[in-house]
C-alpha angles and dihedrals in degrees: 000000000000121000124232097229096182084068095077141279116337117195106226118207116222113255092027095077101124091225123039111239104230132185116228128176142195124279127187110184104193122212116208117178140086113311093256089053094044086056097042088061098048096051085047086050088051090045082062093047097246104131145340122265090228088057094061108078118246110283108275124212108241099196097255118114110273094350129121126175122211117201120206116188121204139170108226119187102248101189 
């Protein structure tokens, strides 16, 4: 059963809520190597079904000779 908030204040018992209210933060994983080994994890972290290819950026240069970082951003529930 679903409560008309708009009706006024409801009291709410801990544990009865209909949707848990979690606490999530902010993660950034960081991939350093050669543009070939870079690729070759992320296609083994999305074998393991970790994350999508398309969710890491484009490879950046980092201004070291032959290295690129990738940089892939997720929330994770943290309580």
């Amino acid at each position: 059963m679903f409560l008309d908030k708009t009706q006024g204040a409801v009291a709410s018992t801990p544990g009865t809520d209909l949707l848990p209210d979690h606490q999530y933060e902010t993660v950034r994983h960081l991939l350093f190597g050669s543009l070939t080994g870079v690729r070759l994890t992320i296609q083994d972290l999305h074998s393991k079904h970790y994350a999508e290819p398309n969710d890491w950026s484009q490879p950046i240069p980092t201004g070291r000779p032959h290295e690129v970082m990738a940089i892939l951003t997720r929330r994770v529930q943290v309580d």
